[in-house]
C-alpha positions as a Python dict, from the first residue, in 0.01 Angstrom:
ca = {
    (1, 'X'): (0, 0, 0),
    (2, 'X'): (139, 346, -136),
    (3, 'X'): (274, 549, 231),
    (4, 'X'): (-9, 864, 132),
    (5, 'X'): (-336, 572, 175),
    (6, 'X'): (-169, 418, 447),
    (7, 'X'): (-129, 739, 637),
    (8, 'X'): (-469, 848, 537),
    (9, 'X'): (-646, 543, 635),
    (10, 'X'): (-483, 559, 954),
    (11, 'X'): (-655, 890, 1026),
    (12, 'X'): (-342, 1109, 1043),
    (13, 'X'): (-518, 1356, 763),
    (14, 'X'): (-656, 1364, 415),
    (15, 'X'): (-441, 1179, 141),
    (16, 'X'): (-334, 1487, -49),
    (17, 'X'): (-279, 1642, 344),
    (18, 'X'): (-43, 1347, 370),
    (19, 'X'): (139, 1381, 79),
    (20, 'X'): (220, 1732, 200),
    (21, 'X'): (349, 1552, 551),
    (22, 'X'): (577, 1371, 346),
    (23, 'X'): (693, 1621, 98),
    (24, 'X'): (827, 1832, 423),
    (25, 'X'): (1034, 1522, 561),
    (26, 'X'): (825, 1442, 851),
    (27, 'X'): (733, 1090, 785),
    (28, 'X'): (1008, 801, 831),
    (29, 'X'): (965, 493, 707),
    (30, 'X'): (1172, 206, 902),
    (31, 'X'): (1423, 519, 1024),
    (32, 'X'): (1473, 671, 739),
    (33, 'X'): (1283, 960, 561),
    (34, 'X'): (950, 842, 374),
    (35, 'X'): (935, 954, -17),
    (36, 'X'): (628, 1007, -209),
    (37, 'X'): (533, 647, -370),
    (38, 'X'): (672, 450, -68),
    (39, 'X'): (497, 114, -13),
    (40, 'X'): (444, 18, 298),
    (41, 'X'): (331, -355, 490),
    (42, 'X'): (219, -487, 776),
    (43, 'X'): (568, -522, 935),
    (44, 'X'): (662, -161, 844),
    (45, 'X'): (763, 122, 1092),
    (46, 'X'): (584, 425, 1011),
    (47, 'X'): (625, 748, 1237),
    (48, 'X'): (505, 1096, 1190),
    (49, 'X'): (697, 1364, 1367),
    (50, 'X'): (848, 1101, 1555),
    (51, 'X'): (545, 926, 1676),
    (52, 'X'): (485, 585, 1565),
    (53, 'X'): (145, 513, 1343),
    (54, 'X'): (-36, 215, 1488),
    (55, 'X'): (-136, -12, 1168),
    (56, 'X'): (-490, -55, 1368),
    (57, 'X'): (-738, 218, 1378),
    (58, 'X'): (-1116, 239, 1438),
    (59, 'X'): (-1239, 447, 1213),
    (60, 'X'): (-1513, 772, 1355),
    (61, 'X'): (-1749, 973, 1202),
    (62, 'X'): (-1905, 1266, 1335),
    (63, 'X'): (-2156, 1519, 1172),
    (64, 'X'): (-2144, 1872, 1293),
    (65, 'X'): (-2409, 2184, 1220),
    (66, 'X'): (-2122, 2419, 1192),
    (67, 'X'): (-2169, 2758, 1308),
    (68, 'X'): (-2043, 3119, 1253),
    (69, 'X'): (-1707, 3218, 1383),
    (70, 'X'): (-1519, 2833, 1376),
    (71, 'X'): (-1279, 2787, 1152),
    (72, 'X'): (-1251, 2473, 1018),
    (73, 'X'): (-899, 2364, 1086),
    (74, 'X'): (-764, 2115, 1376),
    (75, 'X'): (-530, 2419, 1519),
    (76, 'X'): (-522, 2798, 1458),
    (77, 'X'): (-208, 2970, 1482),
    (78, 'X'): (-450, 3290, 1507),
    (79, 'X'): (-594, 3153, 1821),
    (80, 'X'): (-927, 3131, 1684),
    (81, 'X'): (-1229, 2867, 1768),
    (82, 'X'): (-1195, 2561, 1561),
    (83, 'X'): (-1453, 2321, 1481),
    (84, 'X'): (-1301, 2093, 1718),
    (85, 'X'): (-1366, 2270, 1982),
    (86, 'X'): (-1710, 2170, 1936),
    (87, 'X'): (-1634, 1811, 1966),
    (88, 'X'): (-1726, 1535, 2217),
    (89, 'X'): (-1468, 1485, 2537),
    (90, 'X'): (-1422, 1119, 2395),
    (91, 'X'): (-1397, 1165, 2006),
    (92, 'X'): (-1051, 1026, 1876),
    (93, 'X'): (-807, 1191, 1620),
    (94, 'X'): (-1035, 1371, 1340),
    (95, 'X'): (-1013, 1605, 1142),
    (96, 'X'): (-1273, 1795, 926),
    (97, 'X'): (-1374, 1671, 539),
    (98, 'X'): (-1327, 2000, 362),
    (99, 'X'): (-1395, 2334, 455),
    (100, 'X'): (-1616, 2596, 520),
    (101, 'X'): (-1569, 2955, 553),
    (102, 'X'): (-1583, 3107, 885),
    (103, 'X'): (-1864, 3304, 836),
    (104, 'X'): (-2041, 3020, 698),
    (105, 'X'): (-2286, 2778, 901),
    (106, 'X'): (-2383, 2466, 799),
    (107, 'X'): (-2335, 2057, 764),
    (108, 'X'): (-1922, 1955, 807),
    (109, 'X'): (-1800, 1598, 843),
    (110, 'X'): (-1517, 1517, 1086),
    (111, 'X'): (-1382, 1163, 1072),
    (112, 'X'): (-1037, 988, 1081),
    (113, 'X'): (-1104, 796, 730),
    (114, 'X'): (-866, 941, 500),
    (115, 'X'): (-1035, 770, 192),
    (116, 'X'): (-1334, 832, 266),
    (117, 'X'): (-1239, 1182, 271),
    (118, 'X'): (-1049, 1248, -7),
    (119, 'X'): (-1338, 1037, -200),
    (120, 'X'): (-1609, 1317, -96),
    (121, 'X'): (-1339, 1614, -148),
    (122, 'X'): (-1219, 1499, -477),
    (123, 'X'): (-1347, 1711, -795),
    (124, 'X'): (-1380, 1395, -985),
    (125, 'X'): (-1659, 1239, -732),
    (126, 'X'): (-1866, 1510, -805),
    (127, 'X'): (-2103, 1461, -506),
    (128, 'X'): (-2396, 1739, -495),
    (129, 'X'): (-2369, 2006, -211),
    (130, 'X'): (-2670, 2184, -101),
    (131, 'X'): (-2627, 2566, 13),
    (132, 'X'): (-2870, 2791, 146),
    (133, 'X'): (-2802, 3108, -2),
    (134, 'X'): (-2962, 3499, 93),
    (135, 'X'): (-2838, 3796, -73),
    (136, 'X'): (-2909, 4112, -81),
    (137, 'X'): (-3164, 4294, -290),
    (138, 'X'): (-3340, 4103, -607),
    (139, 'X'): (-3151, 3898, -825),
    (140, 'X'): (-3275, 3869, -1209),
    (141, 'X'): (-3329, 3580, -1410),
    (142, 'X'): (-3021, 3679, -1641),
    (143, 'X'): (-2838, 3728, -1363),
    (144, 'X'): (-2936, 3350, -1227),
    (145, 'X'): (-2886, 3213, -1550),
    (146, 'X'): (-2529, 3338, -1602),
    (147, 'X'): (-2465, 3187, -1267),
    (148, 'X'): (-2622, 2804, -1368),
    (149, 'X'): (-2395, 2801, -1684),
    (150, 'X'): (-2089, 2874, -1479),
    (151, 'X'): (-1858, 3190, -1453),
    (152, 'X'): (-1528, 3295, -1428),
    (153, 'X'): (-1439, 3353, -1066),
    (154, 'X'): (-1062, 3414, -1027),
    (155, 'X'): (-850, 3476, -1387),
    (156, 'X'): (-846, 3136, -1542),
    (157, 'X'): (-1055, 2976, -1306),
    (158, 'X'): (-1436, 2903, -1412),
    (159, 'X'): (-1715, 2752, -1215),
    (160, 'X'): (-1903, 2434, -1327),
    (161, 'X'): (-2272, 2458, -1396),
    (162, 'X'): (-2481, 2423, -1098),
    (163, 'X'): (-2846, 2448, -997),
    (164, 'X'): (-3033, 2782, -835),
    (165, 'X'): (-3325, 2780, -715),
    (166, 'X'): (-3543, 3079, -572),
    (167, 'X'): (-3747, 2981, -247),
    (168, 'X'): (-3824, 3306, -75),
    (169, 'X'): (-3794, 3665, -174),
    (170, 'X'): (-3879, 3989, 41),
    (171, 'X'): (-3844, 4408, -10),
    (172, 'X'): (-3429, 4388, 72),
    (173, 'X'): (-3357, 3950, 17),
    (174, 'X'): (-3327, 3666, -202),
    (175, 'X'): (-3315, 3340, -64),
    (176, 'X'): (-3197, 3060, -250),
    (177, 'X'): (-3077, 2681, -265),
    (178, 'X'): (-2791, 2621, -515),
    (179, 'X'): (-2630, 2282, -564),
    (180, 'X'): (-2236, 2227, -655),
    (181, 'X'): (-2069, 1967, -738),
    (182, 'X'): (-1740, 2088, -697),
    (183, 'X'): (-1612, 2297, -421),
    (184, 'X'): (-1321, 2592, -437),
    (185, 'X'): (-1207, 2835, -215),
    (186, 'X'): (-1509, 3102, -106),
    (187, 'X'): (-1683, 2997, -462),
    (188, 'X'): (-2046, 3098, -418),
    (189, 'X'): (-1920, 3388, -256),
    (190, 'X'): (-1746, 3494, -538),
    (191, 'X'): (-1976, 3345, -769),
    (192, 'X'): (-2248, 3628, -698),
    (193, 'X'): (-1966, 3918, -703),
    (194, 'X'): (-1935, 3845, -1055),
    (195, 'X'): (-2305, 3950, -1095),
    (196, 'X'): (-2272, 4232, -822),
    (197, 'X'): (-2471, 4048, -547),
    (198, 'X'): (-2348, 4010, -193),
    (199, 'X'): (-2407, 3719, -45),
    (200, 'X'): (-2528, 3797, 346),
    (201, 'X'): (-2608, 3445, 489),
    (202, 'X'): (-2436, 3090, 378),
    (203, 'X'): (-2519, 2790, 491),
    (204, 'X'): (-2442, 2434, 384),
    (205, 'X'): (-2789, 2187, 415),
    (206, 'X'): (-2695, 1904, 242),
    (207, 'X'): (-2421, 1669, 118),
    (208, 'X'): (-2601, 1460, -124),
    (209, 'X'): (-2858, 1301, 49),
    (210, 'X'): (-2740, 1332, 424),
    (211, 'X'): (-2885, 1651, 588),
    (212, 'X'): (-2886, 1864, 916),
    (213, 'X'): (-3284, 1755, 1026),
    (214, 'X'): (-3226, 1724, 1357),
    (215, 'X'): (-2933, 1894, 1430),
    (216, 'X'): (-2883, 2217, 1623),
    (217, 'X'): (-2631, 2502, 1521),
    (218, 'X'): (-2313, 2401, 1691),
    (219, 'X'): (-2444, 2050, 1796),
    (220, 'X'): (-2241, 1737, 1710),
    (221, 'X'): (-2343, 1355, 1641),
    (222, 'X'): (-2196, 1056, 1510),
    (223, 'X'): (-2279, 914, 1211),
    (224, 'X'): (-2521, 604, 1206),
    (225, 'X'): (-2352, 296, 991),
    (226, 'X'): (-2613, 380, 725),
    (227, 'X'): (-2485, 677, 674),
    (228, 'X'): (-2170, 552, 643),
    (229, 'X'): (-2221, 326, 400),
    (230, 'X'): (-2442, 576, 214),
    (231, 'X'): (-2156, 810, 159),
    (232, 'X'): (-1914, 542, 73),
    (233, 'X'): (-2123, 462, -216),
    (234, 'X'): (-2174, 791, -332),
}
């Protein structure tokens, strides 16, 4: 098994988080240090900033309703909340799936399963994200419609289509749900800048099927084996 997997399915961090580990020379392999496209077996000896990596793990899963003002990190050299902070005395060594911004609420997974992970952050899986969305003023169907077929958000770099959908609209709002299937840095923020709309209120609902119902903001729970199998056959 290639030293990234290994690592990831140990729970130490995402794959491509792992290959980072190893690219800055702080994984050994049998006392010497690890390169990218190491194998490694059962009888290996695997450390990570000098601490050993068990070749057992139980696998956790937790499902958090994120809210404002966490950012989504395991430390902060800012000294700001983390999402971890919101976890369980007993939880083990996880770390979040993705991101989300810190002035965005909303559905984050938090598990030690580094495939699993990288599966639902990968661009190639595709999986459907479900955002609420409110910005400011009225938005017009031109406007919408530029947004569905994708636009450019940062030079070179163009969204994917995706699906809007008005639900509620007052004097000063729009409220929307729009569904990605991709997810870069701050994109739906910066995906209504390029129509002049500010987005005031972000929050993720959904992650293909699995939703919030249930859940309060800043409230934690573990994943039922269900859903675990669910999103492993996404």
């Amino acid at each position: 098994m290639r030293i990234n997997k290994f690592l990831a399915e140990q729970g130490i961090a995402s794959r491509r988080a792992c290959d980072e580990l190893i690219s800055e020379g702080r994984v050994t392999l049998n006392g010497k240090t690890a390169k990218l496209g190491d194998d490694v077996s059962p009888a290996d000896n695997v450390t990570v900033d000098g601490k050993t990596v068990s070749h057992k793990v139980k696998f956790e899963y937790y499902l958090l309703n994120k809210p404002k003002g966490y950012v989504c990190t395991v430390s902060d050299d800012k000294e700001r909340k983390t999402v971890m902070d919101l976890l369980p005395s007993g939880a083990g060594r996880v770390f979040p799936v993705g991101r989300l911004d810190y002035d965005t609420e909303g559905l984050l997974l938090l598990t030690n399963d580094g495939d699993l992970a990288y599966r639902l952050t990968s661009p190639a899986s595709e999986i459907p994200k479900t955002y609420l969305v409110r910005v400011e003023g009225s938005i017009s169907d031109k406007q919408l419609n530029r947004l569905r077929a994708g636009v450019e958000i940062d030079r070179g770099v163009v969204t994917k289509k995706c699906k809007i959908n008005v639900i509620e609209t007052g004097k000063t709002f729009t409220k929307m749900n729009v569904v990605l299937t991709e997810g870069k840095n701050r994109e739906i923020r910066k995906m209504f800048e390029v129509v002049g709309k500010n987005v005031d209120f972000l929050k993720r609902i959904k992650l293909g099927d699995l939703t919030l119902t249930g859940l309060d903001r800043g409230a934690v729970r573990k994943l039922s084996q269900e859903e675990v199998f669910y999103l492993k056959n996404l």
